[in-house]
Backbone as CSV, one residue per row, in Angstrom:
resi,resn,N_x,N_y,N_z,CA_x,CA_y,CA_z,C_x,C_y,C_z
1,UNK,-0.049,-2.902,18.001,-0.042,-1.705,17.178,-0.184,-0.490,18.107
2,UNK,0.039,1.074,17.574,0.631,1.986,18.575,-1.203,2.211,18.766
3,UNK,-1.748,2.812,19.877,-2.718,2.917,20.000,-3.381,4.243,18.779
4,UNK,-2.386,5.238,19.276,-2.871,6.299,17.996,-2.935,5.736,16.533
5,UNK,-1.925,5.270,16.330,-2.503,4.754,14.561,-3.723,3.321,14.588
6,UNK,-4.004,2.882,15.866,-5.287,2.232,15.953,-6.556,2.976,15.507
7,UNK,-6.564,4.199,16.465,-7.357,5.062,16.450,-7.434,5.516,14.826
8,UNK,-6.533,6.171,14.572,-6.315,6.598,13.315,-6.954,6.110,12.409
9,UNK,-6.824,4.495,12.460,-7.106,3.601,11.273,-8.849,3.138,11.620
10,UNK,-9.170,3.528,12.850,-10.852,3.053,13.371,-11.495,4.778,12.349
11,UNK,-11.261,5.588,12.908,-11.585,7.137,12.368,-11.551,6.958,11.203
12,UNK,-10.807,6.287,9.769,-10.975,6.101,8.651,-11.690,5.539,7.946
13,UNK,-12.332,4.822,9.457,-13.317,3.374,8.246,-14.479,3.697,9.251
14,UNK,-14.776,4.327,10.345,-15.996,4.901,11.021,-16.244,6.075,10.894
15,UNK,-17.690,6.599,10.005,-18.013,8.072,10.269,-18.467,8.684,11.466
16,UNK,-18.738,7.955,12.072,-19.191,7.906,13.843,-17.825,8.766,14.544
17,UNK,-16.541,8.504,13.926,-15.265,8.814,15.025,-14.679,10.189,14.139
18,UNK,-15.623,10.122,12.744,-14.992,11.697,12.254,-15.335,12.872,12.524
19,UNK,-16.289,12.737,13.406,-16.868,13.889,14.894,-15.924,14.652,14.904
20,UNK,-16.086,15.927,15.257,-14.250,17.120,15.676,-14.418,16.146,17.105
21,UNK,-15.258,15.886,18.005,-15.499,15.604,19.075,-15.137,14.631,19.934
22,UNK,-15.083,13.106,18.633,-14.837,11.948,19.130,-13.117,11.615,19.600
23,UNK,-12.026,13.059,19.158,-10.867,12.866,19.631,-10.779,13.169,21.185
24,UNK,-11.875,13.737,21.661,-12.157,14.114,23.156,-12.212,12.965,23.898
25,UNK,-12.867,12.119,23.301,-13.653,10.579,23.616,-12.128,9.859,23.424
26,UNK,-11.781,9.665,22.614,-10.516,8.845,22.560,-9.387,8.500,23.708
27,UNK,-8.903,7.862,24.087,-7.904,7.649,25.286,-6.466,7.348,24.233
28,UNK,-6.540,8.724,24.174,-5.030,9.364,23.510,-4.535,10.525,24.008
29,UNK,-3.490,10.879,24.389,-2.146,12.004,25.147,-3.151,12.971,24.369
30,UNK,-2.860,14.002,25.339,-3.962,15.580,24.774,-2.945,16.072,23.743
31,UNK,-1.281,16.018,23.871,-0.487,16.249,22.683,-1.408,15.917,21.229
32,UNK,-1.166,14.460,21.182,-1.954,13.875,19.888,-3.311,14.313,19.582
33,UNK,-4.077,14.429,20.555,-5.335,14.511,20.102,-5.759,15.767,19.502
34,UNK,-4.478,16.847,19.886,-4.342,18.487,19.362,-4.120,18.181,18.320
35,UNK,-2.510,17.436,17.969,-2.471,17.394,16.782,-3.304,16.875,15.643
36,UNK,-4.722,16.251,15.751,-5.265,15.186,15.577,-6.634,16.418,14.677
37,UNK,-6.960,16.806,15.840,-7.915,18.264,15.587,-7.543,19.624,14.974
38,UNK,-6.020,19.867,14.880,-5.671,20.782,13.927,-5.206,20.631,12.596
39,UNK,-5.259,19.258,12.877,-4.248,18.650,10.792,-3.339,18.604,10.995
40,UNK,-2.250,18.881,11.824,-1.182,18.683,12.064,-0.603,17.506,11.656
41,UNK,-0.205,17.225,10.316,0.071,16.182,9.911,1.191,15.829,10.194
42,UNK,2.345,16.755,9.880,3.720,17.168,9.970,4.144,16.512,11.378
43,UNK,3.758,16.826,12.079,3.740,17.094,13.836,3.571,15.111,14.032
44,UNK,1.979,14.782,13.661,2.150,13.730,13.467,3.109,12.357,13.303
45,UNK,3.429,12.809,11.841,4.785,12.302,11.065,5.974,11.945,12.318
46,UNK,5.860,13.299,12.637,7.207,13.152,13.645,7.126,12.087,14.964
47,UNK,5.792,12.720,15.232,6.063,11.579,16.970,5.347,10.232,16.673
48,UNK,5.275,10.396,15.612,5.167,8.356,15.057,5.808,7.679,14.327
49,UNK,6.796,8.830,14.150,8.066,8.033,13.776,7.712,7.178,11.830
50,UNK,7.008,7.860,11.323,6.511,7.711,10.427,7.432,7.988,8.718
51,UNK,7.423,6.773,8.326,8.832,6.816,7.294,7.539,6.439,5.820
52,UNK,7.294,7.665,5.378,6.387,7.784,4.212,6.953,7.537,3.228
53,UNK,8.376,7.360,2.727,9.396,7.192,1.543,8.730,5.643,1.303
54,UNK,8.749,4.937,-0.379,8.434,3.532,-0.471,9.860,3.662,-1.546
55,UNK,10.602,2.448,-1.176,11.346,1.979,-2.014,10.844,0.682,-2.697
56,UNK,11.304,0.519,-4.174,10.465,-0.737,-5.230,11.759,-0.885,-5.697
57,UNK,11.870,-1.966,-5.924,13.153,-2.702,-7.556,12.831,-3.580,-7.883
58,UNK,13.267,-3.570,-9.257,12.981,-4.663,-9.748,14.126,-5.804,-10.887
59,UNK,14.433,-6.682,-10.166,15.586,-7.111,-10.704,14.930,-8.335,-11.903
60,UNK,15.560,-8.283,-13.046,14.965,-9.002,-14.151,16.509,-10.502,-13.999
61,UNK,15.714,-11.677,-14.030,16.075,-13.229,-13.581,16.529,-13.042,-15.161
62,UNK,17.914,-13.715,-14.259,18.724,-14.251,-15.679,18.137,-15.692,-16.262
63,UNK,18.367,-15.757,-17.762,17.435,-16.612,-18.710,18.565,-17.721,-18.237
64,UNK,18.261,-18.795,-18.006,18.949,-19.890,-18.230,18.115,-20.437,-19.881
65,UNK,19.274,-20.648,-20.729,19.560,-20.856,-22.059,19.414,-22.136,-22.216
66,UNK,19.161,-23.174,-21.177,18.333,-24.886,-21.715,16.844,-24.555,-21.667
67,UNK,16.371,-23.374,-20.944,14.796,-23.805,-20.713,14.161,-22.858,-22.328
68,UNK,15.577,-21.620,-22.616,14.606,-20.912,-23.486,14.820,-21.404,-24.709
69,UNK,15.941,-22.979,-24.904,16.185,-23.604,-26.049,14.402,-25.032,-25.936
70,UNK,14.615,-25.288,-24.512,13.663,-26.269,-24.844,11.920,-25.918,-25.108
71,UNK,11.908,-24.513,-24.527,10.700,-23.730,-25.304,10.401,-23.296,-26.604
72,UNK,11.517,-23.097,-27.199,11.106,-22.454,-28.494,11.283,-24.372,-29.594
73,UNK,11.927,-25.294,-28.800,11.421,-26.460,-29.699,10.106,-26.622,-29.312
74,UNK,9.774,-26.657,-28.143,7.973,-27.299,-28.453,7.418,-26.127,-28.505
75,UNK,7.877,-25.181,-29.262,6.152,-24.364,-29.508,6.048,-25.137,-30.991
76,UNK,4.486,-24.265,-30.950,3.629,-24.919,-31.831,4.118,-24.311,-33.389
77,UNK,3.690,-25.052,-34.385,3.999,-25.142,-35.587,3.245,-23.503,-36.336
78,UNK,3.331,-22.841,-37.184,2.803,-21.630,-37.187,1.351,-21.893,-38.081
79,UNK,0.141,-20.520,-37.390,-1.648,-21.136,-37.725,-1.079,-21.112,-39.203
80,UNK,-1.834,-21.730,-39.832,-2.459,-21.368,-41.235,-3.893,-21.724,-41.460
81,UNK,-4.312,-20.381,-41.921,-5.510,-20.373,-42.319,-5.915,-20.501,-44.015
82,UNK,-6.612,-21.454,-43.893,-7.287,-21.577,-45.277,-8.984,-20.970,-45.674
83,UNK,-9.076,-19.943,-46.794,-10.530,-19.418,-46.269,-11.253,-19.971,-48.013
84,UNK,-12.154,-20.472,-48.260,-13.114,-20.601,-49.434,-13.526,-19.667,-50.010
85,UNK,-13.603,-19.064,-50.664,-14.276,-18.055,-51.482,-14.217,-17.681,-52.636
């Protein structure tokens, strides 16, 4: 893994490394570690090559027509309730 998004991902789960200070401490390019201490998120993005877009689909499975014939024979017979009163 790239060392900066190591770092990155240690700084998220340690309050110890969310110091302004501890990017001094870090053995990361003084580039990054600027960008790191100003928010430079943007800047970020770029020299990590960072592809934030998520693509999802969802394709719905064609029914094969023996399994949804042999399901609807064994379901169950419909409740009936009988109540006293």
């Amino acid at each position: 893994m790239n060392p900066t998004i190591q770092f990155l991902a240690q700084m998220g789960s340690d309050a110890m490394l969310q110091a302004a200070d501890a990017v001094n401490h870090a053995e990361l390019p003084a580039h990054i570690g600027a960008m790191i201490q100003t928010n430079d998120i943007e800047a970020l993005k770029a020299e990590l090559d960072v592809v934030s877009d998520i693509v999802c689909a969802l394709l719905v499975a064609e029914d094969d027509e023996e399994q949804v014939d042999q399901l609807q024979d064994n379901s169950p017979a419909p409740l009936k309730i009988a109540v006293n009163g």
